[in-house]
VOKOLRO-234183 format. One line per 10 residues: number of its first residue (from 1); their letters; for each residue x, y, z of N, C-alpha, C. Coordinates in pm, 1 decimal. Atoms other than C-alpha are relative to their C-alpha. Layout:
NUM	a	X,Y,Z,X,Y,Z,X,Y,Z; ...
//
This chain:
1	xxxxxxxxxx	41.6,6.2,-138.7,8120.3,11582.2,14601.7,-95.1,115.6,29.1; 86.5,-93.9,-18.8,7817.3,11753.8,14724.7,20.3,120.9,114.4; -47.5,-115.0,-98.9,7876.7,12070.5,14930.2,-129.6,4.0,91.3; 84.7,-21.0,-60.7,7661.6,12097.4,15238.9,-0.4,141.3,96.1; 18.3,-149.6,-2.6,7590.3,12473.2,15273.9,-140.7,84.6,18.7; 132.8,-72.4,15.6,7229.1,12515.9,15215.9,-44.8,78.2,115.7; 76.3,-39.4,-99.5,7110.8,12545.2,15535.8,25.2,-75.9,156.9; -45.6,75.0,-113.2,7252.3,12461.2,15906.8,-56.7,70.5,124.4; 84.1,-45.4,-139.2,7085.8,12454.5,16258.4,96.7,-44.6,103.8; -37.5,39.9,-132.4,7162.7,12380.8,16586.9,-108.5,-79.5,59.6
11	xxxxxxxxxx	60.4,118.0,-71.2,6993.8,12059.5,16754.2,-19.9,-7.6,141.5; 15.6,7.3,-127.5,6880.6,12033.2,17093.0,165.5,-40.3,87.3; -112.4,87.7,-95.5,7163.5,11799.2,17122.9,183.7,86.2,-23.4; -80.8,-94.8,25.1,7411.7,12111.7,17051.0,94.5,-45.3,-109.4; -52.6,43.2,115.7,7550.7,11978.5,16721.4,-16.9,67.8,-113.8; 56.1,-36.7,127.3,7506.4,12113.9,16379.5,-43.5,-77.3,-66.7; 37.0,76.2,61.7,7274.5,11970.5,16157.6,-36.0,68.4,-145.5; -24.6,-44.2,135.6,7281.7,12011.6,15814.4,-115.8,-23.3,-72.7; 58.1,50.1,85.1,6982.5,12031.2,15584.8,-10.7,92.8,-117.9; -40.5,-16.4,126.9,6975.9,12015.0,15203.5,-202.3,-22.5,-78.3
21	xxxxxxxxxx	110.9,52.1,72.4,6635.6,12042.0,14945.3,-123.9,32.8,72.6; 119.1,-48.0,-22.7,6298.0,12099.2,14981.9,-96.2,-132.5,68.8; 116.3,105.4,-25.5,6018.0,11904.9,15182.0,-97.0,-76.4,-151.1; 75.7,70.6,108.5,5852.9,11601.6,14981.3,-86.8,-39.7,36.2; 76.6,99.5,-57.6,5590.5,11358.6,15026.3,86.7,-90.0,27.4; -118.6,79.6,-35.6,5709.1,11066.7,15201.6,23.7,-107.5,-88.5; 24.2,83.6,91.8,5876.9,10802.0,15010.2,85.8,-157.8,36.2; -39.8,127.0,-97.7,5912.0,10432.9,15138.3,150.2,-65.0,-51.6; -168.6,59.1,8.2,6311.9,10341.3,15152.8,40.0,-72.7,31.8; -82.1,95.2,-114.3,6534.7,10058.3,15281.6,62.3,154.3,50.5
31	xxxxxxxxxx	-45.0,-89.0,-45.6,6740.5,10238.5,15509.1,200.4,42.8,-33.9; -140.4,-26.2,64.9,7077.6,10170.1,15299.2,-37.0,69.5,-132.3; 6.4,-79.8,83.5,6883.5,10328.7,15030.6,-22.7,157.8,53.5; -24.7,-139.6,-37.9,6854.8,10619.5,15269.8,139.4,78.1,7.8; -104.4,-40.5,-18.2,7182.0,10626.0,15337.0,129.7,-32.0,-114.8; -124.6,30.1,120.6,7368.7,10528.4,15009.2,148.5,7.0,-14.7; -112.6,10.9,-69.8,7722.4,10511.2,14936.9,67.6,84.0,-29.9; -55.5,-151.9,-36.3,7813.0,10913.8,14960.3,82.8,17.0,111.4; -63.4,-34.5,-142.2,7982.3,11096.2,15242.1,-137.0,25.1,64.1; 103.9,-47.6,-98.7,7664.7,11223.7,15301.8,-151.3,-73.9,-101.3
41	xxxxxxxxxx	201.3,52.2,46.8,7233.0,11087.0,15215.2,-12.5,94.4,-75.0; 41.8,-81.3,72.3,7110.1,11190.9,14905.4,-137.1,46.7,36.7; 120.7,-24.1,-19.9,6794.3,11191.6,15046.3,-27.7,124.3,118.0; 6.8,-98.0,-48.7,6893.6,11514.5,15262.5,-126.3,89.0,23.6; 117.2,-62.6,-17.6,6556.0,11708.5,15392.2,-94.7,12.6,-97.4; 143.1,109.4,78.9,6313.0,11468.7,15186.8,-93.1,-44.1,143.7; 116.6,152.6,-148.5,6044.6,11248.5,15430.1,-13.1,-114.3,-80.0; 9.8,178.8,21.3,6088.7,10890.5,15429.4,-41.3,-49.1,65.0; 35.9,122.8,-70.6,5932.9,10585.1,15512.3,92.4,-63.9,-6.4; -72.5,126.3,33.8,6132.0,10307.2,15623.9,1.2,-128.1,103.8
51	xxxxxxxxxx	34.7,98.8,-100.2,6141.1,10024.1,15889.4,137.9,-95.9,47.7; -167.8,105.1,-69.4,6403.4,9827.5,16131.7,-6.8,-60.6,108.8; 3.9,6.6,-112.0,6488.9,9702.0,16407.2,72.2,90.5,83.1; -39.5,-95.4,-79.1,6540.9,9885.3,16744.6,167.4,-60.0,51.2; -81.4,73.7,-51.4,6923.8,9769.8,16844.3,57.2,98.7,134.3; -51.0,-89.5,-189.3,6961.5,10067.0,17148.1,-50.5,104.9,-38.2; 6.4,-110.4,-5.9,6840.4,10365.2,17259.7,16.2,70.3,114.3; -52.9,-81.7,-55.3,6977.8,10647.9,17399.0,-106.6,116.6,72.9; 17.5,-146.8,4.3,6873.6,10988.7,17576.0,66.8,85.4,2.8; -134.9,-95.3,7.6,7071.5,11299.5,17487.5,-27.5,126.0,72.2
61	xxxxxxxxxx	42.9,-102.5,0.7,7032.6,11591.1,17652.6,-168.3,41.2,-9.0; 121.1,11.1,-15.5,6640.0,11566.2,17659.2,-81.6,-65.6,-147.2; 55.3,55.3,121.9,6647.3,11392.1,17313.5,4.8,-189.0,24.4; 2.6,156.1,-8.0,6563.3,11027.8,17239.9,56.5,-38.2,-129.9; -19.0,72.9,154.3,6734.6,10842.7,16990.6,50.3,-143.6,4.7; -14.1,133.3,94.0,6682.7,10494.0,16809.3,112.0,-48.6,-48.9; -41.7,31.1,77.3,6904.1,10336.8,16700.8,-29.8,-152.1,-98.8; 35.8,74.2,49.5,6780.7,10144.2,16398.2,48.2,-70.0,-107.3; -59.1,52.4,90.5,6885.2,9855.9,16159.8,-65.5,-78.0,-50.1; 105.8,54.0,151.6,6745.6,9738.0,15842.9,-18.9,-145.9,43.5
71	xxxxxxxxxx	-29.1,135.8,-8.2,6618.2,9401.5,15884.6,80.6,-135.0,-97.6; -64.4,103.6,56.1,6772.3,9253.8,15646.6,135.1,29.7,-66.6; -114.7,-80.2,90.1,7036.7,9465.9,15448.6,19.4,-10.2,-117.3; -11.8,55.7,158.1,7160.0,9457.8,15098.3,144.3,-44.4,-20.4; -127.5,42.1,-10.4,7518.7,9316.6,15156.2,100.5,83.1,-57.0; -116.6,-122.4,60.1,7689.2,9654.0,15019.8,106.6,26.9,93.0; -60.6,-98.7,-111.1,7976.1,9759.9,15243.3,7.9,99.3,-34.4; -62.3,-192.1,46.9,7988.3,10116.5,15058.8,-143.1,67.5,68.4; 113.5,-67.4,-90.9,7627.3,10173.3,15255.3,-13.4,-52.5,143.0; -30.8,29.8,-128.3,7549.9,10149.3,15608.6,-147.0,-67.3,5.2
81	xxxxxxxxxx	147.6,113.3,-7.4,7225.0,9888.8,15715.5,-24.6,105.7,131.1; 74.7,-46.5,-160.2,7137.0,10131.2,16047.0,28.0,157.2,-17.2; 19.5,-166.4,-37.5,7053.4,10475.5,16160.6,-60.3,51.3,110.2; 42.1,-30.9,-130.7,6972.2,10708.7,16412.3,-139.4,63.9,-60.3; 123.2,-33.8,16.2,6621.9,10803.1,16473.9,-12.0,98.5,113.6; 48.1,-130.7,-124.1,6521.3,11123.0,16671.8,-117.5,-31.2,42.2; 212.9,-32.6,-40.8,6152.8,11111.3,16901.2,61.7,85.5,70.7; 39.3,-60.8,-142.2,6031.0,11273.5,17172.5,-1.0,-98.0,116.7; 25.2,83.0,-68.7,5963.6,10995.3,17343.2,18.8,-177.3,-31.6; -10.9,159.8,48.5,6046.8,10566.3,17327.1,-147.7,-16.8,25.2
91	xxxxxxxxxx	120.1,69.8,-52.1,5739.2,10536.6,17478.8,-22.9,-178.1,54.8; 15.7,175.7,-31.8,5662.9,10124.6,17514.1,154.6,-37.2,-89.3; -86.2,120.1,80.8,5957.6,10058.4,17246.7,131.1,-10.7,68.8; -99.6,98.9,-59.2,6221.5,9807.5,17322.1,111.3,-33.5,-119.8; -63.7,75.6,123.2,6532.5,9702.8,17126.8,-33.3,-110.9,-5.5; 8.4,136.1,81.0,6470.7,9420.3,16917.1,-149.6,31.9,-91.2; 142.4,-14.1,104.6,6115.2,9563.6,16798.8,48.7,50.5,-147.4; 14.3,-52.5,115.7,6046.3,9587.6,16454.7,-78.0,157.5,7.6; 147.2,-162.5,-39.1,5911.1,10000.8,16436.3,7.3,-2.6,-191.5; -5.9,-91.0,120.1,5832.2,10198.3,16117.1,-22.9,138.0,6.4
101	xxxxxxxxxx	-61.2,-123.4,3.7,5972.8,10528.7,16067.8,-73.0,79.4,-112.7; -39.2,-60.3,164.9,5896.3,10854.6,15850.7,-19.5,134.0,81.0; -24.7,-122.7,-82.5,6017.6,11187.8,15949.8,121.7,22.6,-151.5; -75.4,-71.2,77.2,6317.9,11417.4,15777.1,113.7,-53.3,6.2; -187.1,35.0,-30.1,6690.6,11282.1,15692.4,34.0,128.1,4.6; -86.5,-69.9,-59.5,6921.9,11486.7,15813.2,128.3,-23.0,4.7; -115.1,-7.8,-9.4,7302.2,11517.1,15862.4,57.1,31.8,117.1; -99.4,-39.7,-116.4,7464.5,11542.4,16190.3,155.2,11.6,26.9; -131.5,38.3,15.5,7797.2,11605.0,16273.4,65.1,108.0,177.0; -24.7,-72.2,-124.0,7969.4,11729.9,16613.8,104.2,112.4,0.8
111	xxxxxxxxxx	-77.6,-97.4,-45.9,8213.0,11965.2,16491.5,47.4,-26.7,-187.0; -78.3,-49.1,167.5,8402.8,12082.2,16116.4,92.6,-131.2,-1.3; -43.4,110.6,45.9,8631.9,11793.9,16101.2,-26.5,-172.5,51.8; 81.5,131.8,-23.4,8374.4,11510.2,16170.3,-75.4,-104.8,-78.4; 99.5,31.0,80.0,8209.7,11305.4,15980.5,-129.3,22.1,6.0; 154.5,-38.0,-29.3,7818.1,11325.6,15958.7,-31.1,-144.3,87.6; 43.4,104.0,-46.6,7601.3,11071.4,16086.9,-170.3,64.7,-97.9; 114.5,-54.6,22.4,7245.8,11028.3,15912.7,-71.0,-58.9,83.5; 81.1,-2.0,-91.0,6955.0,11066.9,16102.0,-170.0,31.5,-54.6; 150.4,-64.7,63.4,6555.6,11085.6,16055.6,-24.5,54.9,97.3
121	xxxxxxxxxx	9.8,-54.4,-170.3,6453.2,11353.3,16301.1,-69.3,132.8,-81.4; 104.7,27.5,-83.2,6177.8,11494.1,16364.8,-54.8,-131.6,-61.0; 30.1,157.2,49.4,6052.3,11096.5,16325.4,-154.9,-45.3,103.9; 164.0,38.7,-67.7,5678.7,10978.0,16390.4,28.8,-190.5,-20.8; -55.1,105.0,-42.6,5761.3,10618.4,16514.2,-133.9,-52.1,5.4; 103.7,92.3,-4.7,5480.9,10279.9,16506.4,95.2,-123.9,6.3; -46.1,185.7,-59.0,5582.9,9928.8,16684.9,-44.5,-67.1,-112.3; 68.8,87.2,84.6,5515.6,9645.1,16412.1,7.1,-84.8,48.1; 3.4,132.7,-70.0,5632.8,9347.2,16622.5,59.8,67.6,124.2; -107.6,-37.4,-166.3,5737.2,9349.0,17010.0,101.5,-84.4,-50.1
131	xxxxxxxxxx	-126.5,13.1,-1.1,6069.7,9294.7,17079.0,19.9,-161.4,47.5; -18.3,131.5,-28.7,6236.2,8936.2,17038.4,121.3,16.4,50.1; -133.7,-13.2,-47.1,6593.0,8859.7,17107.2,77.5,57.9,-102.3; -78.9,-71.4,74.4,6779.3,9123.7,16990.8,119.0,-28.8,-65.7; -133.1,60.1,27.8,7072.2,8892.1,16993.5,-40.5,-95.3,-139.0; 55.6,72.8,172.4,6865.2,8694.7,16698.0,-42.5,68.6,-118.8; 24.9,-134.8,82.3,6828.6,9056.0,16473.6,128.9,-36.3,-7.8; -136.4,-45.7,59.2,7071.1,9133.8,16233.9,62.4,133.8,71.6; -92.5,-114.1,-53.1,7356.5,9346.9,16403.9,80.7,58.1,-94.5; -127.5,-40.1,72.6,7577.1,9571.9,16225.6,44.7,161.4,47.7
141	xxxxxxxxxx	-17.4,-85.4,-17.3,7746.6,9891.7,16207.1,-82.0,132.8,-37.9; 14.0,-136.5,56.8,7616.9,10272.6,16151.9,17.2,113.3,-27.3; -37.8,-107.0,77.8,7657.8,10506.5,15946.3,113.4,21.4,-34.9; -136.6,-19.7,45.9,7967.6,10605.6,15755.1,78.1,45.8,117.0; -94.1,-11.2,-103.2,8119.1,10717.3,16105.2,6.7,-133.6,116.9; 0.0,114.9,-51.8,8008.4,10437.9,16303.3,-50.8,76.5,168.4; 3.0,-44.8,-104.7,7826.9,10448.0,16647.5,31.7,-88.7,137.1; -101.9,122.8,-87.5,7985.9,10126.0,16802.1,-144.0,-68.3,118.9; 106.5,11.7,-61.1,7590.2,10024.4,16918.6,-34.4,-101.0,-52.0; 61.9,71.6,25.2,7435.2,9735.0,16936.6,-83.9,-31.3,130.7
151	xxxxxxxxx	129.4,33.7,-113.6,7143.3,9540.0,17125.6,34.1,-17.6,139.4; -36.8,47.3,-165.4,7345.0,9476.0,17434.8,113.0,96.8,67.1; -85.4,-103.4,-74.4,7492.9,9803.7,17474.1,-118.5,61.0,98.2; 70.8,-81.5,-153.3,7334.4,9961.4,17836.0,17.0,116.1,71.7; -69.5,-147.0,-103.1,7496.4,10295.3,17879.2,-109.7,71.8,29.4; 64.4,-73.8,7.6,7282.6,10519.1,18008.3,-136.6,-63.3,77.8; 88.8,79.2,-38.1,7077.6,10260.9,18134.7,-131.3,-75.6,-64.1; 87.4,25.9,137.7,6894.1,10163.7,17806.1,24.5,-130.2,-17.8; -56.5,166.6,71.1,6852.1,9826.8,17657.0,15.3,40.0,-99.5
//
């Protein structure tokens, strides 16, 4: 099991975030190959490309986050098909759009006996299709903790 020690921050969204490894070029992923079937992403503070759909987004504390799921998946249950995505801004996007992603994985976690959650953040975001019926996108769960989100969750006042 990999020890995550290297190097830990503090997030806008007052969490610790954990990063591991050296900056790469970016390198185009599904997003269950981002998130493989570890406790935690081997792909720890690499840059990836990858692409999904939008199924909700949130604001935290003055952060925005995606939540995105692979369009199609690879039928593993030991990986997760979705992830969170950090911006600055949604700008125009809508759940159900197809975007494409590539920014830094990361590790989140809200406290020492939590699980993580992975995340691409800081993330430079591009629409590929507008948004259809989200209810006709593949839904599923994310990340090895789970964030209980899908297209027709509205907290916060988000689609």
């Amino acid at each position: 099991m990999r020890v995550l020690t290297e190097r830990i921050g503090i997030s806008a969204l007052g969490v610790a975030m954990v990063f591991s490894g050296t900056a790469h070029a970016a390198r185009s992923l599904s997003i269950p190959q981002i998130q493989g079937s570890g406790v935690v992403s081997a792909h720890v503070g690499r840059t990836v490309k990858t692409q999904g759909v939008v199924t909700a987004i949130r604001r935290v504390r003055g952060d925005t986050l995606l939540y995105v799921q692979d369009p199609v998946g690879d039928n593993d249950p030991a990986t997760s098909d979705g992830i969170v995505v950090s911006v600055a801004s949604a700008g125009d996007i809508k759940a159900g759009d197809l975007i494409e992603v590539e920014g830094q994985v990361s590790e989140v976690t809200n406290g020492a006996n939590s699980l993580s959650v992975t995340s691409i953040s800081p993330a430079i975001v591009k629409k590929k299709e507008p948004a259809g019926d989200p209810g006709q996108r593949r839904r599923g769960d994310f990340g090895r903790s789970g964030c209980g989100c899908d297209a027709r969750d509205t907290r916060d006042g988000d689609p």
